[in-house]
C-alpha positions in Angstrom: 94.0 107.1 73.7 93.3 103.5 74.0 90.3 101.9 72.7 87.5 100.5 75.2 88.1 97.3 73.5 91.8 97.5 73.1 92.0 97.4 76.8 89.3 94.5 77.2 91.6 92.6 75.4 94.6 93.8 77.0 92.6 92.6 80.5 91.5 89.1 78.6 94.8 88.1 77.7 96.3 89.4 80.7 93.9 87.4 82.6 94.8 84.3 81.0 98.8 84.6 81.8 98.3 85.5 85.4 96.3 82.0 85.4 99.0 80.0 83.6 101.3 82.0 85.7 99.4 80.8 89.2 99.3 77.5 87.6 102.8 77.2 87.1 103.5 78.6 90.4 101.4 75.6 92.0 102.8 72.8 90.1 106.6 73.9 90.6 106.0 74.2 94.9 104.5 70.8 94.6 107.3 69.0 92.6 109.8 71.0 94.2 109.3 72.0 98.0 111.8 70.5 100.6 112.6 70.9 104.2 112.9 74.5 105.2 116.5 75.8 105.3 117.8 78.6 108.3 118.5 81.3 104.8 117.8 80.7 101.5 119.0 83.0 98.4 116.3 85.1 96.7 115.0 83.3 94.6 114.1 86.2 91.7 116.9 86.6 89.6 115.1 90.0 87.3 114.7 93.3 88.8 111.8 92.7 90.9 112.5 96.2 92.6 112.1 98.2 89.0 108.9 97.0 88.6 105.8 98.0 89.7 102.2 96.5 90.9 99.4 96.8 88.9 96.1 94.5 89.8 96.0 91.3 89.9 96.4 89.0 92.8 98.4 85.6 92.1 100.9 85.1 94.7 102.8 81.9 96.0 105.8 80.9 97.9 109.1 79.7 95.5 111.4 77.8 97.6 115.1 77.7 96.9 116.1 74.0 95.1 119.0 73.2 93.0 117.1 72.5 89.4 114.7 75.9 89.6 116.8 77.4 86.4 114.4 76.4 83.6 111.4 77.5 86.0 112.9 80.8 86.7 113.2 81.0 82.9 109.3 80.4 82.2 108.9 83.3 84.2 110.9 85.5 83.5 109.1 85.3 79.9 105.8 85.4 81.4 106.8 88.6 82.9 108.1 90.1 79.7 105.0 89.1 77.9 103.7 91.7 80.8 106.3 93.8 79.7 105.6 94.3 76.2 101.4 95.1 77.0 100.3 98.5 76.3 99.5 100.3 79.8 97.4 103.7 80.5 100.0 104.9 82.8 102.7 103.8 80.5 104.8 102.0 83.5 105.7 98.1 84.2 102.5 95.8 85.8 103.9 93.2 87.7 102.0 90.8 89.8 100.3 92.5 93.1 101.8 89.6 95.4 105.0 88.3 95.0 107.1 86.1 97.6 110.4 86.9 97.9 111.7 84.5 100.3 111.2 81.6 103.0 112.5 80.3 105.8 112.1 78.1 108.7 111.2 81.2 110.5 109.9 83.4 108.3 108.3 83.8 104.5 108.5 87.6 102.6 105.8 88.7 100.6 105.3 92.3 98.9 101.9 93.5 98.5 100.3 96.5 96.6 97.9 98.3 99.1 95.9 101.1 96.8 94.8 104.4 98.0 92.0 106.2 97.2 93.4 108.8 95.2 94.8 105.9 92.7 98.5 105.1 93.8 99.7 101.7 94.6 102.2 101.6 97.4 104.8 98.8 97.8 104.7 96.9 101.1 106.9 94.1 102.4 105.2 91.8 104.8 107.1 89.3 106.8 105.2 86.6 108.5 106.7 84.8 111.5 106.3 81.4 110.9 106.4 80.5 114.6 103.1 79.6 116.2 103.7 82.3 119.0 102.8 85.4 117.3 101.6 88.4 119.3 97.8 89.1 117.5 98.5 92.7 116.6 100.7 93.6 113.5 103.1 96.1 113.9 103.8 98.3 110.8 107.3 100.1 110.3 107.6 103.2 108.7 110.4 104.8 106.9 111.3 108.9 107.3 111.7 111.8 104.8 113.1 111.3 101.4 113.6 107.2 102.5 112.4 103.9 102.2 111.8 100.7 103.5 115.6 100.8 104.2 114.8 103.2 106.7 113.5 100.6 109.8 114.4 97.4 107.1 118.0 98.1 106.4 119.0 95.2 103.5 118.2 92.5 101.8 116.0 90.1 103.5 117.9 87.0 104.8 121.4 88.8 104.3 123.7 89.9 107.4 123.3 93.2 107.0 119.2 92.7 107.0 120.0 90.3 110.6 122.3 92.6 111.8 120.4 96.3 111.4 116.7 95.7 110.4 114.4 96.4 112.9 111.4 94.1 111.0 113.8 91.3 111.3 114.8 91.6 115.2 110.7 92.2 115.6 110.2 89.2 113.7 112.8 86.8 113.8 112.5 84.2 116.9 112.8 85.6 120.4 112.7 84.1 124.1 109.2 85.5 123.7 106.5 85.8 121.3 107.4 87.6 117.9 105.2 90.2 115.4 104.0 90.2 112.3 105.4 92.9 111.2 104.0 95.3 107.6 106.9 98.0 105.9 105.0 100.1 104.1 107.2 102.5 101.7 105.1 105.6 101.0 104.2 107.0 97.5 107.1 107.5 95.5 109.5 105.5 97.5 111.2 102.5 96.4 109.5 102.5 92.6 106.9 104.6 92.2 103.8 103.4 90.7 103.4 106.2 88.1 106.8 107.1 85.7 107.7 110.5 86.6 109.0 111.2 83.2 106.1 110.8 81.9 102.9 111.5 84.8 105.1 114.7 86.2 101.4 115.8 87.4 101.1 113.3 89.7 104.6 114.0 91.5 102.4 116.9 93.4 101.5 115.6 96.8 102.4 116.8 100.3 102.7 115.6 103.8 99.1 115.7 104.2 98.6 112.9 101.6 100.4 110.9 103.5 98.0 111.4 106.4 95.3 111.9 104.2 95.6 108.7 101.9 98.8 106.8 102.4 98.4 105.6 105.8 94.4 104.6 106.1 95.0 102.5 102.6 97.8 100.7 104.7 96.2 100.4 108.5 93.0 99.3 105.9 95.2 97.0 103.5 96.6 95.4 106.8 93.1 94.9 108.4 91.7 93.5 105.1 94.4 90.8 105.1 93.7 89.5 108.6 90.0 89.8 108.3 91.0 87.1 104.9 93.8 85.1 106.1 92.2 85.1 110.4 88.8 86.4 109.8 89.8 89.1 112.8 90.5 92.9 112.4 93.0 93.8 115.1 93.7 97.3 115.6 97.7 97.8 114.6 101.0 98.9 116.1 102.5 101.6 114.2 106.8 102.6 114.3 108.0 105.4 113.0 111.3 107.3 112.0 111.4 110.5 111.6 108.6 112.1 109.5 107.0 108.6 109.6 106.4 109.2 113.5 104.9 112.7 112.7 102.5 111.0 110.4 101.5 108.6 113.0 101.1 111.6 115.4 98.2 113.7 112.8 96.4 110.2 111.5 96.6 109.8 115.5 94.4 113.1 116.1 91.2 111.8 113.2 88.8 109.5 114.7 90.0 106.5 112.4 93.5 106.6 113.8 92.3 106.8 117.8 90.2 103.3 116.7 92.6 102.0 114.9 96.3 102.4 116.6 96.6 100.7 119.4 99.9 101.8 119.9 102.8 104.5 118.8 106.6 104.5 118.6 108.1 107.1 117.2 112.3 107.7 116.8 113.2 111.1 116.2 109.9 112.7 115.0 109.5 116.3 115.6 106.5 118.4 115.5 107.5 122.2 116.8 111.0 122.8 114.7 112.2 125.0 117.2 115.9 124.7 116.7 117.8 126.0 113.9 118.9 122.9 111.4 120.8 124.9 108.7 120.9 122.0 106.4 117.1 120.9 106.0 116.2 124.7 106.4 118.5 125.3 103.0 117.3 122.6 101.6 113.3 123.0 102.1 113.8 126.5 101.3 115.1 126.5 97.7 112.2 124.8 96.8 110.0 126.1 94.7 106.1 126.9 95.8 104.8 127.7 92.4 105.2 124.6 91.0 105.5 120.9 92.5 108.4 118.8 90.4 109.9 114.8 91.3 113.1 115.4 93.1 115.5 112.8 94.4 117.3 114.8 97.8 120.2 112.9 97.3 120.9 114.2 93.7 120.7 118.0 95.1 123.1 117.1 98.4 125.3 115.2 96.1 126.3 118.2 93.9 127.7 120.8 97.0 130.8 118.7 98.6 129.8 120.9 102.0 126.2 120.3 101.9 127.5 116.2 102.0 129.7 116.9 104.8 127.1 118.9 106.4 124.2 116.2 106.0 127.1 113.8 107.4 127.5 115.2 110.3 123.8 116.6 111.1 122.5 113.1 110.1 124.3 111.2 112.6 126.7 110.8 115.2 129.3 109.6 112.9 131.7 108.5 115.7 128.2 105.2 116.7 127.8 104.0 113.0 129.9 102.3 110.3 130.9 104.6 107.7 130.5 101.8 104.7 126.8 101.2 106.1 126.3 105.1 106.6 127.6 105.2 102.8 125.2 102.1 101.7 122.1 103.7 103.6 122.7 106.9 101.4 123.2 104.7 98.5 119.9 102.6 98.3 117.7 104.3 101.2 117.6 108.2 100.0 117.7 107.2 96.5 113.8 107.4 95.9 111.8 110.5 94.5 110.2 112.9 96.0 107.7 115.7 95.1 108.9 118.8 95.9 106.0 120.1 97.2 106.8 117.8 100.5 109.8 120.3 100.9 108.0 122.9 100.4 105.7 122.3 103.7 108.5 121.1 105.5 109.8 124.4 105.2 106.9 126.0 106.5 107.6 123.6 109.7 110.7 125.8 110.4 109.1 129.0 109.5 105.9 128.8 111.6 107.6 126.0 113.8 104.8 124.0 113.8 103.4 120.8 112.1 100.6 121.9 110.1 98.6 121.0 106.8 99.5 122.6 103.7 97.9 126.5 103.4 95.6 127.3 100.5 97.7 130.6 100.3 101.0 130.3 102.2 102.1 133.7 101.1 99.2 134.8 102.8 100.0 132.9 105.7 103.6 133.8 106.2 102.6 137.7 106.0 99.9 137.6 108.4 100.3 134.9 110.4 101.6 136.7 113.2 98.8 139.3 112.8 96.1 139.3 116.5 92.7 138.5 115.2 93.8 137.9 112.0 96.3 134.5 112.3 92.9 132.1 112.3 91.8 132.9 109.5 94.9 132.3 107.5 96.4 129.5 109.4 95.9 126.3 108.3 95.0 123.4 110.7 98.3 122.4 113.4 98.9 119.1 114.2 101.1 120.3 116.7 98.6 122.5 118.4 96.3 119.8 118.2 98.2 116.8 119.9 95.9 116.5 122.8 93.7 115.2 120.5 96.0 111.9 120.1 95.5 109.9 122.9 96.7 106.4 121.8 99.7 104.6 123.9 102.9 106.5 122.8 106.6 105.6 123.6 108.9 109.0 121.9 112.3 107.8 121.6 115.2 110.6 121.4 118.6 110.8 120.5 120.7 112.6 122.8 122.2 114.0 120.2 119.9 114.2 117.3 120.6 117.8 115.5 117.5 116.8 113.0 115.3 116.0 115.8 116.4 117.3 119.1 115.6 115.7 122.2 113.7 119.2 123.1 111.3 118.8 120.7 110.7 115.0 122.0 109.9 116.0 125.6 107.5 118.5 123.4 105.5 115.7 122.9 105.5 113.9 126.1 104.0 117.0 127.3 101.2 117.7 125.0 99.9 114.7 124.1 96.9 113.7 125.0 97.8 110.1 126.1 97.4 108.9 129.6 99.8 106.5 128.7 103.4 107.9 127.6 106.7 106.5 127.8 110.2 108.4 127.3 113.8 107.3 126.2 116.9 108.8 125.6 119.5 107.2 124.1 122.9 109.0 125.6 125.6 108.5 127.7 123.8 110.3 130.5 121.3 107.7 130.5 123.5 104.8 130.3 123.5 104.2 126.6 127.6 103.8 125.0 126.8 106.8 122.7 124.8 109.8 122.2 122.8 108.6 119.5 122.2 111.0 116.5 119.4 110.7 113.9 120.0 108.1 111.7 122.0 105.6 114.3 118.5 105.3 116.4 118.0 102.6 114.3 121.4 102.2 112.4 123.6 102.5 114.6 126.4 100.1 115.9 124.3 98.7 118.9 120.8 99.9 118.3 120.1 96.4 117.8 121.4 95.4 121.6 120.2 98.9 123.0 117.2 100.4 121.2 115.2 97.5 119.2 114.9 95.6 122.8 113.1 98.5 124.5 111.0 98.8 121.4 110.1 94.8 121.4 109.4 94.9 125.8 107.1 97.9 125.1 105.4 96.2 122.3 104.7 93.4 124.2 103.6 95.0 127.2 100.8 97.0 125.1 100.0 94.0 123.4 99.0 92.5 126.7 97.1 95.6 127.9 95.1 95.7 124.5 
């Protein structure tokens, strides 16, 4: 154990480098700032990605000049005197606001949003630097076993980033207004805030922390920044992928998300599990319910040659997305780690098809559950039975040939909801679409960005009016 006043020292001198740090910051944007530039490199040449934020708050933009060397080298070493402090969860503190990059349209900060249950989440928050901005952020959230790679494929200010990432088409300049636009990456994604080697305990969370702490520390961290930077709160626009639609669906049904969402998009997210998927029911299924370890998804899937092929083909429509992207998505955006107990309810999903909260006693559950009189009082709480209770704006977007998320299950939704104000889209042939979109191609494939992102953007923008 650290001492009381080994760590009041640690805090001291930490405080002291952060302010030389900000200082240094300061005087280097005010020798060096020029005219604004279309793209700019990033400007930080460590690993910025493998570390993780702890609590302070110094944050300023670095712009991109051609004599930055010897200021990127005071840096670096006042981050390795970070380095080489002890710290009580044994992991890297880095600064909790960093910029990334800037623009003439656009500057990229990460921010640390905390939950209540002590976990600091990574977010990436790209401000439009056009005076046109619609007055309600929209935050884009990542699926299952992903990241931010999910809705923000690449590296900012790269091609693959212009070409693919949904915060950038959102953000970027438009014939109209553009958003301000938060991508939140959930509790163990990208770098998790706690080593897993080392704080396995905490690797034991669920989907319903997600609901339950994840998101309000986000809609709250969002809120808090505009009530700062604009002294407003605006309610926020929430996208999802996958299991980050579902999410948005049960925070959607507590009185804190019908207040604070002012509108839903969700692409792909399933709530009744209705239709046989043999690869995620494998895979949810061989997890243990006993005990709750770290698990990356892609380290299991990698080791059975057919259960790649078989996430291949159920993961997309392989025939309306580039193979070296669909192999660079799996690389860097299904890399992260996972608690296993996540699986674990998921596979209670396709047992019970439903979308509940994790059961006290799930043995219990699955023995009774179909017992009259009996089910209630074993059953834990149902999103999906539940849905009329979320009654913000909703537009469900479908793949016409989504095998993770049938388009079934998405016209589930549009019926139970309990919305007055629901939109529907299928991306297929059938509805005029050049493929029949899979899973991951909603948002990856090779002309979501002509045929999905602007339905996404005209919807925004219509709600944004209404609100």
């Amino acid at each position: 154990m650290v001492s009381n006043q080994t760590k009041e020292v640690e805090r001291i001198c930490i405080e002291i480098i952060e302010a030389v740090a900000a200082a240094v910051l300061v005087a280097h944007r005010e020798k060096c700032i020029r005219q604004p530039v279309p793209i700019v490199e990033k400007n930080v040449k460590f690993p910025l990605n493998q570390m993780v934020q702890n609590q302070s708050t110094v944050g300023t933009a670095i712009r991109n000049t051609d004599h930055h060397g010897d200021f990127n080298y005071l840096l670096f070493f006042l981050f390795f005197i970070f380095l080489t402090f002890p710290n009580q969860y044994h992991y890297y503190p880095v600064l909790n606001s960093f910029f990334v990059m800037e623009t003439k349209y656009i500057k990229v900060e990460i921010l640390t949003p905390k939950t209540t249950d002590g976990w600091y989440l990574r977010m990436y928050h790209y401000a439009p630097s056009e005076r046109n901005v619609v007055p309600i952020p929209v935050i884009l959230c990542h699926g299952l076993a992903a990241n931010k790679n999910s809705c923000d494929f690449g590296e900012p200010g790269s091609p693959d980033w212009e070409r693919y990432s949904l915060a950038a088409y959102l953000s970027m300049p438009h014939d109209g207004p553009v958003f301000d636009v938060w991508v939140p990456e959930l509790r163990g994604a990208g770098q998790p805030f706690f080593d897993p080697h080392q704080h396995p305990e905490k690797f034991h969370w669920c989907v319903d922390d997600y609901v339950d702490y994840d998101t309000p520390a986000i809609v709250e961290f969002v809120q808090q920044w505009y009530q700062r930077h604009k002294q407003e709160r605006p309610g926020v626009f929430w996208v999802g992928k996958s299991m980050g639609g579902m999410i948005a669906y049960a925070y959607g049904e507590t009185p804190d998300g019908q207040q604070n969402l002012k509108g839903v998009v969700t692409l792909g997210s399933p709530v009744i599990f209705g239709e046989a998927n043999l690869f995620l029911e494998f895979l949810t299924r061989i997890t243990p319910r006993k005990v709750s370890l770290p698990l990356r998804v892609m380290d299991v899937v990698s080791r059975s040659s057919d259960l790649s092929d078989h996430f291949r083909g159920m993961g997309a429509n392989l025939e309306n997305i580039d193979p070296e992207l669909f192999r660079k998505y799996v690389t860097i955006g299904m890399s992260d780690m996972l608690s296993s107990k996540v699986l674990s309810q998921f596979s209670l999903f396709f047992r019970h098809h439903t979308f509940c909260r994790y059961p006290s006693r799930p043995w219990l559950y699955d023995l009774l559950w179909k017992v009259p009189g009996v089910r209630t009082m074993v059953s834990p709480y149902s999103y999906t039975e539940h849905l009329d209770r979320f009654t913000t704006p909703l537009f469900v977007i479908a793949g016409g040939n989504d095998r993770m998320a049938p388009k079934t299950e998405m016209k589930y939704v549009v019926d139970h909801v309990g919305s007055s104000d629901v939109s529907y889209l299928e991306c297929s042939k059938e509805q005029g679409f050049s493929a029949d979109y899979g899973h991951l191609d909603l948002n990856l494939g090779l002309h979501a960005r002509e045929e999905v992102y602007p339905r996404i953007y005209q919807w925004l923008i219509k709600r944004s009016k209404e609100a």
